[in-house]
Each structure stands twice: as C-alpha cells, then as structure tokens.
C-alpha positions as CSV (number, residue, x, y, z in Angstrom):
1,X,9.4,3.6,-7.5
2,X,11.5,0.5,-7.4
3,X,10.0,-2.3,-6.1
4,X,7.2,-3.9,-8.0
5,X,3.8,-4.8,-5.9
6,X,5.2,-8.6,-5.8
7,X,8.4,-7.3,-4.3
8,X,6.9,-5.3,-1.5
9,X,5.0,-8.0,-1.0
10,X,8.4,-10.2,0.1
11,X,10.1,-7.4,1.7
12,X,7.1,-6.8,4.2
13,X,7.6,-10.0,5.7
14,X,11.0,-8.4,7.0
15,X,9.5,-5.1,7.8
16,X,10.8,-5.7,11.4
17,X,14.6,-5.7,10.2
18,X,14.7,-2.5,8.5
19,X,12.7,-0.8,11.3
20,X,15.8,-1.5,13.6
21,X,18.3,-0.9,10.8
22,X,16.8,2.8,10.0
23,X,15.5,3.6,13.5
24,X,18.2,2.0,15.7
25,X,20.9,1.7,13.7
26,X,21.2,-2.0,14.1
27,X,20.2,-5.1,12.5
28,X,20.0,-8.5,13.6
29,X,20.8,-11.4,11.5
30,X,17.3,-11.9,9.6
31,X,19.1,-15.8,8.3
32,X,20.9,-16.4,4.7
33,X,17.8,-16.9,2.9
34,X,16.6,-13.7,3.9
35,X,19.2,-12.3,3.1
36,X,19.9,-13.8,-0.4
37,X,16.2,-12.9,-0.9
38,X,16.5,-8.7,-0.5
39,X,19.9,-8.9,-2.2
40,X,18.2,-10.2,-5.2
41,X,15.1,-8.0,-5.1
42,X,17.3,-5.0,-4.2
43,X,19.7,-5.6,-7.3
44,X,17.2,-6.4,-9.8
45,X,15.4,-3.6,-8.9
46,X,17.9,-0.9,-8.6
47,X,21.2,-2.8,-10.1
48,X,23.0,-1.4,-7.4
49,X,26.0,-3.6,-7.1
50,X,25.8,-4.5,-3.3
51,X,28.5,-6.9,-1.9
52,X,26.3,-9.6,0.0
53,X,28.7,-11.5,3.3
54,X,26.6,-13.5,5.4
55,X,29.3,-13.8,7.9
56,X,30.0,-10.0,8.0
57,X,27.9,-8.2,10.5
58,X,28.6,-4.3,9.1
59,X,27.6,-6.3,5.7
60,X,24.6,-7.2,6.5
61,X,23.7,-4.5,8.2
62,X,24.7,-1.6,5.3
63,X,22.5,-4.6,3.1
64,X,19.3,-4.3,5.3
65,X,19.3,-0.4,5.9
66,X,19.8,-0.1,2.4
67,X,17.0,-2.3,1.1
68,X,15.2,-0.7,3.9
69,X,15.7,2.9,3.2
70,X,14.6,2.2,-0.5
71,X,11.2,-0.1,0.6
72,X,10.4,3.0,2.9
73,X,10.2,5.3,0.1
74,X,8.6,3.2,-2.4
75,X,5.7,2.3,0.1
76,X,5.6,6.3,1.2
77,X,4.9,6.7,-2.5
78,X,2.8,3.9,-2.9
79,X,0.5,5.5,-0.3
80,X,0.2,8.5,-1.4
81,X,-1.1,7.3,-4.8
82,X,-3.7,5.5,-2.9
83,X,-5.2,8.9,-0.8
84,X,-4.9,10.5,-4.6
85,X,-7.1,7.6,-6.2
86,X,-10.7,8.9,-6.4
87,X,-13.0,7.4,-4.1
88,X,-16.6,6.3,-5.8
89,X,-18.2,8.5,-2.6
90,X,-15.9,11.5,-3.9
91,X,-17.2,11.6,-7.3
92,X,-19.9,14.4,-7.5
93,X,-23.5,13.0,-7.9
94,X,-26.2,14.8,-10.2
95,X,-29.1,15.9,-8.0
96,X,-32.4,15.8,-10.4
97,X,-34.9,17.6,-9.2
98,X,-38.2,16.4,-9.0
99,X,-41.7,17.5,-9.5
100,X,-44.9,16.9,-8.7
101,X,-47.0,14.5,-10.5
102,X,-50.6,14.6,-10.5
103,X,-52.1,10.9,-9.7
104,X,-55.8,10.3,-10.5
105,X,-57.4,8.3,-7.9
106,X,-61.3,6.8,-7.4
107,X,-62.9,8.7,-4.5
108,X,-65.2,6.3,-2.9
109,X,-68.6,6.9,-2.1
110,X,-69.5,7.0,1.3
111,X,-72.5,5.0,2.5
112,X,-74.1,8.7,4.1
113,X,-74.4,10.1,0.4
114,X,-76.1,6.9,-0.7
C-alpha cells in the first residue's frame, strides 16, 4: 500500500475526480488547492516526481488519473484485509455439554393425607 489511513481519508473527498479520470477518461478541474493537496500526498507517498500545472489541462488530468489509479488499488487492498480480519461471530465457540443435576425439593403434604 501507499497511502496511509489519514491519506485516504483526504483523497476520498475527491473520489468523484478520479472516477471520471479512470472511467471516462476526463477530469475536471477539482481547484488548486485540490490539486496541491493530491500532489503532495501522491509524492510523499510514492516520491514519484509528478510535474504539477494548474493551468495545463492534460496536467492535471495525467495528475488525477494517476493519484487515482494508485488510491484505487490501495483501498482494493485495504478491503480485502478487512473480509480477511476475523469476525468475533467466526471464531469457533466451545459447546460444553451439560448434565443433569439432581435438585432435592420439599414435597408438601396434602391436606387429604392429613
């Protein structure tokens, strides 16, 4: 994996982006702080020496698909650590079996007998 917990955290918020930059093979312009934001996640977190142009549209959009294509994989992985965490319901419970125990109790009398 790449991306810490704290840094999928961030780059869900522009989930939408990189669902049009993988799927449609566009990207719309997600605003300079957004940006600045996945170019610093995605360096720090692969070094990959990206060149960031907020002007340049083909820049920004090699950016986002990038940074997307890696976010998809990390949370694909993430995921699938989660299904291979064991459950407290899937650990396998000791039946005890249990037998009967005698219990000494005061017969009353009935009035008849008396």
């Amino acid at each position: 994996m790449n991306f810490t917990k704290e840094q999928m955290e961030i780059l869900s918020k522009y989930e939408q982006y990189f669902h049009t930059a993988t799927k449609a093979n566009y990207t719309r312009n997600p605003g300079r702080v957004a940006l600045q934001e996945m170019h610093q996640i995605f360096k720090s977190a692969t070094g990959s020496a990206i060149g960031l142009n907020t002007g340049c549209g083909h820049c920004i959009y090699n950016l986002v698909k990038a940074v997307a294509v890696a976010y998809y994989k990390d949370k694909a992985e993430m995921e699938a650590l989660a299904k291979k965490k064991v459950k407290a319901e899937d650990i396998p419970v000791k039946e005890f079996e249990v037998k009967h125990i005698a219990v000494k109790t005061k017969t009353r009398k009935s009035k008849k007998a008396e």
